[in-house]
C-alpha atoms as one frame of an Amber mdcrd trajectory, in Angstrom:
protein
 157.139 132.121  80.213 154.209 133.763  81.746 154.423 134.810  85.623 158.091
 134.209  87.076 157.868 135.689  90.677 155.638 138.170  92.213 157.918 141.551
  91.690 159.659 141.434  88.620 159.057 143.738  85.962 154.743 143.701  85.144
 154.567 143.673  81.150 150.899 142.492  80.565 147.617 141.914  82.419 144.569
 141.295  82.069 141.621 143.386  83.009 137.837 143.059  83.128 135.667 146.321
  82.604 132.667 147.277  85.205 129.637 145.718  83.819 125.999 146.396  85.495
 127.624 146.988  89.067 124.844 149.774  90.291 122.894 146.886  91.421 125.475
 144.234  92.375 125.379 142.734  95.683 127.666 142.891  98.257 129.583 139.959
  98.948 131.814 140.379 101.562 132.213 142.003 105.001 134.541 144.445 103.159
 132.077 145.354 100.607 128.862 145.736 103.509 130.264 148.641 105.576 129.179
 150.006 102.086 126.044 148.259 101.800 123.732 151.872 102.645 125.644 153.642
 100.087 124.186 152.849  96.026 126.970 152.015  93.680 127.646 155.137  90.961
 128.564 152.586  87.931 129.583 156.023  86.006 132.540 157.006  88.832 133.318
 153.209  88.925 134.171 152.805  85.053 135.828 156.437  85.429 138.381 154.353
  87.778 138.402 151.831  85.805 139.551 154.036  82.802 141.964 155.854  85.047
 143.812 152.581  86.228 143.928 151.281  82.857 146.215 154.246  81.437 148.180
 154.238  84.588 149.231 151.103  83.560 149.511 151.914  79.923 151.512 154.965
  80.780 153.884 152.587  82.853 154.477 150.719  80.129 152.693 147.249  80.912
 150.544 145.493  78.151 146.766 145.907  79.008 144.106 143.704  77.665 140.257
 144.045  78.210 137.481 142.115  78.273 133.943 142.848  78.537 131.866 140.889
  80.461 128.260 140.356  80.498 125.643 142.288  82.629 125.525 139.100  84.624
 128.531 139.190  85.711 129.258 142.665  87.970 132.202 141.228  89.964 133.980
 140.054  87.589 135.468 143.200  87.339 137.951 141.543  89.864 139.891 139.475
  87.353 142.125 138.299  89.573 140.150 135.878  91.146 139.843 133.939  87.873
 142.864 131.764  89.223 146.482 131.895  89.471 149.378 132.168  86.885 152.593
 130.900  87.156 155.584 130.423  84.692 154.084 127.855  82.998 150.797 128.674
  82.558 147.221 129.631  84.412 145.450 126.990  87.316 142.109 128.320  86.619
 140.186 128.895  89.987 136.446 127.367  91.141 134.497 130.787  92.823 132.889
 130.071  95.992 129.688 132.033  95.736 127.187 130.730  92.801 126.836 133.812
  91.128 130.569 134.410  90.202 130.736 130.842  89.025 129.782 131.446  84.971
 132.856 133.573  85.229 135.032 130.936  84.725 134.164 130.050  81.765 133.969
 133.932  80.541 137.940 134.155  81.535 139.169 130.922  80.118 137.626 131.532
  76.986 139.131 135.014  77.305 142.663 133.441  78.037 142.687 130.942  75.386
 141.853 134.457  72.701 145.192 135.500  73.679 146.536 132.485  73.729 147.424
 131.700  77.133 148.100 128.332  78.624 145.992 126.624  80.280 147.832 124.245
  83.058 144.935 123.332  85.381 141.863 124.024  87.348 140.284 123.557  90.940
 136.974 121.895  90.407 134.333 119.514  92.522 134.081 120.231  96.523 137.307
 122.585  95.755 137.048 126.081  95.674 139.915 128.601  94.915 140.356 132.286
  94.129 143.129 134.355  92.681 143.247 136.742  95.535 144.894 134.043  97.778
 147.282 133.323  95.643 150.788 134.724  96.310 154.397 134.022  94.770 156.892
 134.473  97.616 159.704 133.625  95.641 160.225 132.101  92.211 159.362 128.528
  93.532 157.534 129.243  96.808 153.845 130.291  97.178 151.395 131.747  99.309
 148.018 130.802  99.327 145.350 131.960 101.535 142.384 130.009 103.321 140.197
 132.763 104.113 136.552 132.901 103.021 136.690 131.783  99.589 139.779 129.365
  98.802 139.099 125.707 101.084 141.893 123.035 102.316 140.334 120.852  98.889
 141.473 123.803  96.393 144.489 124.244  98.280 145.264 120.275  97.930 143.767
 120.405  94.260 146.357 123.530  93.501 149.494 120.950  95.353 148.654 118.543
  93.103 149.077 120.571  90.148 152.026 122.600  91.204 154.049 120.802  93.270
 155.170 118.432  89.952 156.417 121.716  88.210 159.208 122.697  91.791 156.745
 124.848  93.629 156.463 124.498  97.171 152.945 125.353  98.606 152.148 127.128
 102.054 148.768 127.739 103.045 147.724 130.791 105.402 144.774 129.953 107.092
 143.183 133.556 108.259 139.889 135.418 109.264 137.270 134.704 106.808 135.625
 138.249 107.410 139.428 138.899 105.994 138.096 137.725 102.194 141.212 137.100
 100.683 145.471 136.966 101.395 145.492 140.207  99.545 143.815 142.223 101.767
 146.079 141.760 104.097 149.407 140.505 102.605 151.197 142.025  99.577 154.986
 141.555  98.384 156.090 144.459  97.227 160.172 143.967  96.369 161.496 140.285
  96.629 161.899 140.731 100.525 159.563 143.347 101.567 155.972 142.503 101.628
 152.852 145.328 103.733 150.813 142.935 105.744 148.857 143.411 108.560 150.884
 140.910 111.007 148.773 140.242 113.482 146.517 138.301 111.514 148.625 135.973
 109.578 149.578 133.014 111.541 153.174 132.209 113.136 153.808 129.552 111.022
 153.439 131.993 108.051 155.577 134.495 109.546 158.132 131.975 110.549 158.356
 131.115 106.634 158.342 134.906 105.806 161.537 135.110 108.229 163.232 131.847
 106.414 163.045 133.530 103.055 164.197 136.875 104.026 160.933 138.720 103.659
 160.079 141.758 105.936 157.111 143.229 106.417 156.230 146.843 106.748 153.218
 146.708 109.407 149.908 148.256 109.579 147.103 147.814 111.258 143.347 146.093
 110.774 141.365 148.700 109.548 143.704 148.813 106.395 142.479 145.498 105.899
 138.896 147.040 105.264 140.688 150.255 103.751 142.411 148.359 100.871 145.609
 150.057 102.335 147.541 146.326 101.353 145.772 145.615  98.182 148.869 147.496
  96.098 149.677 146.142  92.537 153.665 145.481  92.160 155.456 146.805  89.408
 158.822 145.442  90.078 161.839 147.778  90.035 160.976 148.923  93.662 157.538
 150.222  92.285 154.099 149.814  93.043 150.546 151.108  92.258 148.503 151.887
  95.606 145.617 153.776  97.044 146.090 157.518  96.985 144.063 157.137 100.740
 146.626 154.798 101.827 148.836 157.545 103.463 150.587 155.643 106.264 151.294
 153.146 104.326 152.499 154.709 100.779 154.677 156.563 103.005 156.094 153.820
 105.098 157.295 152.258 101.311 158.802 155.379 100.681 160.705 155.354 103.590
 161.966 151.629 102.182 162.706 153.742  98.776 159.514 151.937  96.555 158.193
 154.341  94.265 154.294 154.637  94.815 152.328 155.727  91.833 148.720 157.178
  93.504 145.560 156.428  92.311 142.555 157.752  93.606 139.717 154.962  93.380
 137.196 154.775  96.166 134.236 153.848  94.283 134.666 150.881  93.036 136.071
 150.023  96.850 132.181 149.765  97.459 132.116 146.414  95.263 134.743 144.458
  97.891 138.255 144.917  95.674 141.176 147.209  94.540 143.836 147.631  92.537
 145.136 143.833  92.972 141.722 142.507  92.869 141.380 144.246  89.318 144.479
 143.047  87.730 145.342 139.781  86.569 149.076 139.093  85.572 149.869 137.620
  82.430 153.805 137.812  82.295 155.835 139.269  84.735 159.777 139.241  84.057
């Protein structure tokens, strides 16, 4: 068993350390409101470092990989895809020059031996940021900017066989990915920003139980949803993320702080920069 659910108990992931991201381009509308400000590669693998024994100190299993100098995003090793009980759907990235990355992770998965169960290829493109478990059989995924209604029919056809039942959330592409704006953070709380998922979304949320503790847009381009999961009521989030961190509270989630703004420059957080491998 690799990933049950998407709030059980985190005991291994997979992260990708900063390579050559001084000069990386900025991708998204997220990243641009950045785009006048250069990128200090030394504060951004400082971050890196500090996540990384945040999560050793919790207790979950970290691996790292090193990527190439050609590759500067793929410091968001989420994106490589989804991973589910059974195995890893590898993902097809959008924009040309993540694309080699795919390659880089599955040869990186199959090192630590991780199953490979399928992958979005052709006119299909799919990213690991809009992929979301809702429950143990029921997922999220989002068509924003960079996962299209092909990888979400490519990603039916290679779940839906194992019991999983498949919603998409169609959303603002300036939006990048469902986890900017949608996180579950205990199986039936998630942080969204509600106004910008769509009713029929919300009307699933409702049918499983789910609540949602509410912010508003500019936590969207704040990172103030992108929170990492823990399970046992506790996540990893933004020390900026005020409102928020203390609106979980309130719903008695531990928040463990972490102060990266850095590598918030680049387009991603703390989800985008962790990749589950088994969650419990």
């Amino acid at each position: 068993m690799y990933v049950n659910n998407g709030t059980g108990e985190l005991k291994q992931i997979l992260l990708s350390e900063p390579s050559n991201v001084q000069g990386a381009e900025q991708l998204n509308e997220i990243a641009k409101k950045w785009e006048m400000e250069a990128i200090d590669e030394t504060l951004v693998k400082q971050e890196f470092r500090q996540l990384r024994e945040l999560y050793v100190k919790l207790g979950v299993e970290v691996n790292v990989v090193t990527p190439p100098e050609t590759m500067p995003h793929a410091v968001f090793a989420r994106d490589l895809g989804g991973c589910v009980k059974e195995g890893v759907v590898l993902g097809n990235f959008k924009r040309n020059i993540r694309k080699t990355e795919t390659k880089f992770f599955q040869a990186a998965l199959e090192e630590l031996n991780i199953s490979v169960i399928g992958e979005v290829v052709g006119e299909g493109t799919f990213e690991g940021g809009d992929f979301a478990f809702l429950n143990e059989r029921t997922l999220a995924v989002g068509l924003l900017d960079r996962t299209n209604e092909a990888g979400f029919q490519q990603l039916q056809t290679i779940l839906e066989p194992l019991g999983y039942i498949l919603h998409a959330v169609p959303m603002k592409a300036e939006y990048l990915h469902l986890d900017m704006c949608f996180n579950l953070v205990t199986p039936d709380t998630a942080i969204a920003y509600k106004k910008g998922l769509p009713a029929t979304f919300l009307e699933v949320l409702d049918d499983l139980g789910i609540t949602l503790i509410e912010g508003g847009e500019s936590e969207v381009f704040h990172h103030g949803y992108n929170v990492q999961a823990l399970g046992n009521r506790q996540v990893i989030s933004l020390k900026q993320n005020t409102k928020i961190n203390q609106a979980m509270r309130q719903r008695e989630i531990e928040v463990h702080e972490i102060d990266i703004t850095e590598t918030l420059k680049l387009g991603g957080g703390i989800h985008c920069m962790t990749f589950p491998l088994k969650r419990i």
